[in-house]
C-alpha positions as CSV (number, residue, x, y, z in Angstrom):
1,X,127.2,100.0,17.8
2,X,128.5,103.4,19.2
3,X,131.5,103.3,16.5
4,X,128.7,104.3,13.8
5,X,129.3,108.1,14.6
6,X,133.3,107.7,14.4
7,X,134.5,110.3,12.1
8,X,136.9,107.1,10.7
9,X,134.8,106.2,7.9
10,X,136.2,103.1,7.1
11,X,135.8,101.8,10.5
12,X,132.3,102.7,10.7
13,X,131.2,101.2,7.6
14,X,132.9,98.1,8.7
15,X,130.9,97.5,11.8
16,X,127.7,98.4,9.8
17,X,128.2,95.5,6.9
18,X,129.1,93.5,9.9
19,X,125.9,94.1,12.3
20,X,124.1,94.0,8.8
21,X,125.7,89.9,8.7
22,X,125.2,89.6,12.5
23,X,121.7,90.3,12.1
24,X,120.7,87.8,9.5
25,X,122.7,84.9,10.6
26,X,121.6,85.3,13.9
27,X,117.7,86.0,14.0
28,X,117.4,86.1,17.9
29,X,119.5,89.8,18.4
30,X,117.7,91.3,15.8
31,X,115.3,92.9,18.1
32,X,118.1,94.0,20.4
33,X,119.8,95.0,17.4
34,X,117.1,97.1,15.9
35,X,116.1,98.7,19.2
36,X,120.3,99.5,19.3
37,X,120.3,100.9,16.2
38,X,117.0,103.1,16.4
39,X,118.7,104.4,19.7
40,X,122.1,105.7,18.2
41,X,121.0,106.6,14.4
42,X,121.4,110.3,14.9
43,X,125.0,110.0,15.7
44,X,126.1,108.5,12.3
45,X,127.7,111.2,10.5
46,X,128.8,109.4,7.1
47,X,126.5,109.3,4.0
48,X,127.6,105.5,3.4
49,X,127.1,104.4,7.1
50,X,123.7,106.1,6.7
51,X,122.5,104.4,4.1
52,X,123.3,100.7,5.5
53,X,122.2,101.3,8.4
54,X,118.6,102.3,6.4
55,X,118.9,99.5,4.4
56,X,118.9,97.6,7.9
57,X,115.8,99.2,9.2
58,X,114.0,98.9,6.3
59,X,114.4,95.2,5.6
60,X,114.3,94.5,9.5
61,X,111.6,96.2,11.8
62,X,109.0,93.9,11.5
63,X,106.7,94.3,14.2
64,X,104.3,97.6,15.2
65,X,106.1,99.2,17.4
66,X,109.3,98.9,15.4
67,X,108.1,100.1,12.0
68,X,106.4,103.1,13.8
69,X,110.0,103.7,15.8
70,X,111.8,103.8,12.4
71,X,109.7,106.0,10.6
72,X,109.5,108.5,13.7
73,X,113.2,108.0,13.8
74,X,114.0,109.0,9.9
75,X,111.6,112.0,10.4
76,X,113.2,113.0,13.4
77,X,116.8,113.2,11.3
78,X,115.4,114.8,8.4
79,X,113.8,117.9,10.3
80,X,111.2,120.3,9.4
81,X,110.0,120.6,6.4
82,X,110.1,121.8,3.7
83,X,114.6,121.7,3.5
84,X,114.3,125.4,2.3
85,X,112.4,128.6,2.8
86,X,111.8,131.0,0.0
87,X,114.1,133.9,1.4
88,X,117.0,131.2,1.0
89,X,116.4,130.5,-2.4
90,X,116.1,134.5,-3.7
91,X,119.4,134.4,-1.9
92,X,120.7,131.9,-3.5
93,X,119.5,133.5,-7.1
94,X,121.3,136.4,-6.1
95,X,124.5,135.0,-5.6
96,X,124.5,133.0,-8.3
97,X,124.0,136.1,-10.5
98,X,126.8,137.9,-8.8
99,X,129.1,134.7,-9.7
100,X,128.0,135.7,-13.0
101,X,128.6,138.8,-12.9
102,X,132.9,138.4,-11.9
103,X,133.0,135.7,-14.1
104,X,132.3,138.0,-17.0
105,X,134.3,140.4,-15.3
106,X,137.5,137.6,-15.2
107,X,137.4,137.3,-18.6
108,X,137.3,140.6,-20.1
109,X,140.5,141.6,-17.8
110,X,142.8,139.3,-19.5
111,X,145.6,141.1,-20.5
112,X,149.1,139.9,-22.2
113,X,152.1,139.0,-20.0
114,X,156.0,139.5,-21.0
115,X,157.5,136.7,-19.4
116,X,161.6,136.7,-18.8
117,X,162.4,134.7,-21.8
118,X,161.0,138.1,-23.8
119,X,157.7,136.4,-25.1
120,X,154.1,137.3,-24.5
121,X,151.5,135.5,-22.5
122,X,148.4,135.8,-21.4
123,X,147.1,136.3,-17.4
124,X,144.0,136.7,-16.2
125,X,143.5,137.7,-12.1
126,X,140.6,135.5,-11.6
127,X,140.2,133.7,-7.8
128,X,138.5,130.3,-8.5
129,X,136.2,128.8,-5.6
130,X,135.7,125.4,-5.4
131,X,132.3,123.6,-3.7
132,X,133.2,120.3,-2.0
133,X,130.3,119.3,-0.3
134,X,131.0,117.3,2.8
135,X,130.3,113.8,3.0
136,X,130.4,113.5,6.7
137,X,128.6,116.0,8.8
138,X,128.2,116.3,12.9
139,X,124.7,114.7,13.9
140,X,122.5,115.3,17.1
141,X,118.9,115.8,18.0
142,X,118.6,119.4,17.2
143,X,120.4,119.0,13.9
144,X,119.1,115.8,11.8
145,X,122.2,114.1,10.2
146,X,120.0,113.2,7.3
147,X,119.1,117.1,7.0
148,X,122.4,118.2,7.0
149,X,123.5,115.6,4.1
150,X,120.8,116.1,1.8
151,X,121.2,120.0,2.4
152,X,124.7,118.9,1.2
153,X,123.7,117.6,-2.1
154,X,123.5,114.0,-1.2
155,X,120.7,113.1,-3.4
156,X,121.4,109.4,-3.6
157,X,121.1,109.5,0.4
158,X,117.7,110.7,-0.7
159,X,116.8,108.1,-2.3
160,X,117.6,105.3,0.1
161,X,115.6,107.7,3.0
162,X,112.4,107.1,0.3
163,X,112.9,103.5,-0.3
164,X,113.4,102.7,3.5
165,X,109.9,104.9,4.1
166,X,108.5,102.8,1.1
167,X,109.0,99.5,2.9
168,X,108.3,100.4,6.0
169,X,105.0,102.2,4.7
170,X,104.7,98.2,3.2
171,X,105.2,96.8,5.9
172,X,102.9,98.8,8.0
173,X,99.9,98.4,6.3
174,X,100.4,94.4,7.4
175,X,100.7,95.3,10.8
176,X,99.0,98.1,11.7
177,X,95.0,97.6,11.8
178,X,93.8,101.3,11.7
179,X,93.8,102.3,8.4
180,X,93.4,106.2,9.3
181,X,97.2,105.8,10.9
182,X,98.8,104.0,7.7
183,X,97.0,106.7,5.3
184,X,98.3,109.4,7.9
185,X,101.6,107.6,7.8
186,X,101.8,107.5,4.0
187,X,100.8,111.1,3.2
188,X,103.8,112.4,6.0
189,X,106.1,109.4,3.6
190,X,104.7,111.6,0.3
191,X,105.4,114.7,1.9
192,X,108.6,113.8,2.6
193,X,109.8,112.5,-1.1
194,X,108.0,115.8,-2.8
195,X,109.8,118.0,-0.9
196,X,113.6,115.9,-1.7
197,X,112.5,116.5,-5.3
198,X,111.3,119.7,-4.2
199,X,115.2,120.4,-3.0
200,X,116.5,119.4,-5.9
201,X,115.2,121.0,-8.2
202,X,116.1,124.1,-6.7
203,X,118.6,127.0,-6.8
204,X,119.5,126.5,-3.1
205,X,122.0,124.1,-3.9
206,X,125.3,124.5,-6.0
207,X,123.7,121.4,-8.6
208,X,120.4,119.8,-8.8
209,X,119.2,116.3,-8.1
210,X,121.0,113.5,-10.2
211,X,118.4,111.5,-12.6
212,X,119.0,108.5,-11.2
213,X,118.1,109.7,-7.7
214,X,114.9,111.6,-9.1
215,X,113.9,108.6,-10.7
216,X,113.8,106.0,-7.8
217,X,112.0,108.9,-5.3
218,X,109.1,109.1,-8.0
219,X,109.1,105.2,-8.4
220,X,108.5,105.2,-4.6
221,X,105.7,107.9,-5.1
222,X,104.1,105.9,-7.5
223,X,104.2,102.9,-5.5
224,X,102.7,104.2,-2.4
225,X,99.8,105.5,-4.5
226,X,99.1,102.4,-6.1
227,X,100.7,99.6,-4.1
228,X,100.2,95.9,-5.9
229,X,100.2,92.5,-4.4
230,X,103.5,91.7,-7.0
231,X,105.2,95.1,-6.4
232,X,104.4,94.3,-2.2
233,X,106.0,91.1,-3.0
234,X,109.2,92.2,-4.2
235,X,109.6,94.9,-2.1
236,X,109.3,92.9,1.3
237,X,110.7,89.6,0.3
238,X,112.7,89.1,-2.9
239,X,115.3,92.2,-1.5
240,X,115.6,90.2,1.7
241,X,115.8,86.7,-0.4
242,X,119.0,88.4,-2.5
243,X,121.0,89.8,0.1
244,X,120.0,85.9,2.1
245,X,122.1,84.8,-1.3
246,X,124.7,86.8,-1.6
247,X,125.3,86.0,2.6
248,X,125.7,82.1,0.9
249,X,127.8,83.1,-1.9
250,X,130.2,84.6,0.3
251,X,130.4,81.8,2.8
252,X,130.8,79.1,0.3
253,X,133.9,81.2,-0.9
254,X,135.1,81.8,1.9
255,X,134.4,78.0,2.5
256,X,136.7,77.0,-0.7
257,X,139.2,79.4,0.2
258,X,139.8,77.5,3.5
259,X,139.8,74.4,2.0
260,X,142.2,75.6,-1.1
261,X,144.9,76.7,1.9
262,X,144.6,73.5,3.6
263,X,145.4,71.3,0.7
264,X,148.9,73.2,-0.1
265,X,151.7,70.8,1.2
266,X,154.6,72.4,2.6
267,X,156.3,69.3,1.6
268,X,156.5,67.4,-1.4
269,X,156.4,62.9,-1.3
270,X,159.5,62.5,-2.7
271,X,161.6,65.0,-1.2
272,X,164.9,64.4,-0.2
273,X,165.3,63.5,4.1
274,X,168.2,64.5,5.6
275,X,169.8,62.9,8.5
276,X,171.9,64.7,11.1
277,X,174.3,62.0,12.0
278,X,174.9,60.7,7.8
279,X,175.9,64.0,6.7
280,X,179.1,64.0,5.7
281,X,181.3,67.1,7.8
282,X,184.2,66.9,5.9
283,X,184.9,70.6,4.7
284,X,182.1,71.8,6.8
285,X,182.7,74.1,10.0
286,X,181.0,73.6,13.4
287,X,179.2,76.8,12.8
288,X,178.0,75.6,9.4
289,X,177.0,72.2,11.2
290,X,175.2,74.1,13.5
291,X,173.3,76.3,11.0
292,X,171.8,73.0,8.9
293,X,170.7,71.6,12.2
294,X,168.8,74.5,13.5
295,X,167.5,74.9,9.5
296,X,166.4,71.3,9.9
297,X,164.0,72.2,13.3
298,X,162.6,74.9,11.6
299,X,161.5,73.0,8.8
300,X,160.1,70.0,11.4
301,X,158.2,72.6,13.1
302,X,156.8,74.7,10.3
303,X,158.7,77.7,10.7
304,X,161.0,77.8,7.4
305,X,160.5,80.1,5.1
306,X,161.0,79.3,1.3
307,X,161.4,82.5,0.2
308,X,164.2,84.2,2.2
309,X,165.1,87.9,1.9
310,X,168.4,89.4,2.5
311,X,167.3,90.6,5.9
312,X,166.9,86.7,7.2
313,X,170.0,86.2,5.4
314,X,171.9,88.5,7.7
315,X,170.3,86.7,10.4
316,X,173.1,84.3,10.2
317,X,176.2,87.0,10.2
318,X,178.1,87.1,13.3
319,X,179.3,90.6,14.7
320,X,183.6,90.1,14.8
321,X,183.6,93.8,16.6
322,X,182.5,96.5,18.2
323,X,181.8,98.2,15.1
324,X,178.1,98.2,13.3
């Protein structure tokens, strides 16, 4: 679990797809799992990683003390709110008009070139910036890794943050008996998703929320405002009852696969056996001799290859001097 907050990417999102398998196929580490997970969340500094790893909360804290860990664990990462004060986003209005401003400037100090060849060209002393926003950030308790990505412009993070708070907002109100704790619980959940779309929507960042991502966050809204027996339904159990497929689908491939490699013969009925001691030597050397023996044990042992290159070719090609 601690390679989650390795800057390798690709190595952390392989360990999350696997504890993701690990904790459906086998049911009695999920607790330790979760409890592992909740512990080490803040450390996960890639957008991808983060949003398995929600995916994994959501679907599996089941009990009280678990659901109330995850959402006190997401709202730990996020921060204060709201994202943004509204000195930062007169700031950010102001240099957006001063980009503006030297863009127009660019553009009216073009001026024509002579190039060596004697024609005319035209040059324009403009310094182009380009906004890359970072898809892996440094987490720790004072700085939410969740913050840090949305403040990046990760809106689709966003959205998994507000569908793992809708679930677990689900899920509460099953397990929780207060009622005055879920409805506290869901208004902190609302909070959070109006002030994402809040962000958004925003001059603070360099572009504005996606409409994909704006759509799902208001879904959630909607849901938590008026929640359904069907929509609770779906939510809690047909997600789980997919990804519980698509775990089959995969094994039975991997299942045929394994059979499909197991049925290819290396050697065919009717081919041809050759006996050491029938072979005919005339015209043959002893080194040759020796060669069709040894190709003989490699092919009763399974270690010929059908395909040779030239570099198992040379294999055969014996030094005469000193000389390489």
């Amino acid at each position: 679990m601690d390679f989650l907050g390795y800057n390798n990417v690709a190595s952390a999102i392989d360990v999350v797809v696997f504890v993701r398998e690990i904790i459906e196929t086998n049911p009695k580490s999920r607790v330790s799992i979760v409890t592992r997970l909740l512990d080490t969340f803040y450390q996960i500094r890639a957008a991808l990683v983060c949003s398995c790893a929600l995916w994994i909360i959501g679907e599996y804290c089941l009990f009280l003390s678990e659901v109330e860990s995850g959402i006190a664990t997401i709202k730990q990462c996020l921060g204060d709110l709201p994202f943004y004060s509204i000195s930062e986003e007169g700031e950010a209005n102001d240099s957006s008009k001063k980009s503006q401003q030297i863009n127009s400037t660019t553009v009216s100090s073009r001026r024509p070139a002579v190039l060596a060849d004697g024609t005319y060209a035209t040059q324009s002393a403009a310094s182009e910036t380009v906004f890359s926003p970072a898809t892996v950030v440094q987490g720790s308790l004072s700085t939410g890794n969740l913050r840090s990505l949305l403040l990046t412009g990760d809106f689709f993070l966003g959205a998994v943050v507000a569908c793992t708070l809708t679930k677990l907002i689900l899920r509460l109100e099953e397990v929780q008996p207060s009622k005055v704790e879920v409805n506290k619980a869901t208004t902190n959940a609302l909070l959070i998703m109006v002030s994402m779309i809040q962000l958004g929507q925003s001059s603070v960042l360099p572009h504005p929320i996606d409409n994909d991502s704006y759509d799902r966050i208001i879904l959630c809204i909607r849901l938590l405002c008026n929640t359904g027996n069907e929509v609770r339904k779906i939510w809690l159990n047909s997600c789980h009852e997919s990804f519980v497929t698509m775990l089959s689908d995969k094994q039975l491939r991997e299942t045929e696969e394994i059979k499909a490699k197991a049925q290819i013969s290396h050697s065919q009925p009717d081919d041809l056996i050759d006996f050491y001691h029938l072979k005919s030597r005339r015209g043959m050397s002893q080194l040759e001799l020796e060669d069709a023996v040894h190709d003989d044990l490699k092919r009763a042992t399974g270690e010929f290859v059908k395909d040779e290159n030239d570099a198992n070719r040379l294999n055969r090609v014996l030094q005469l001097t000193g000389f390489k």
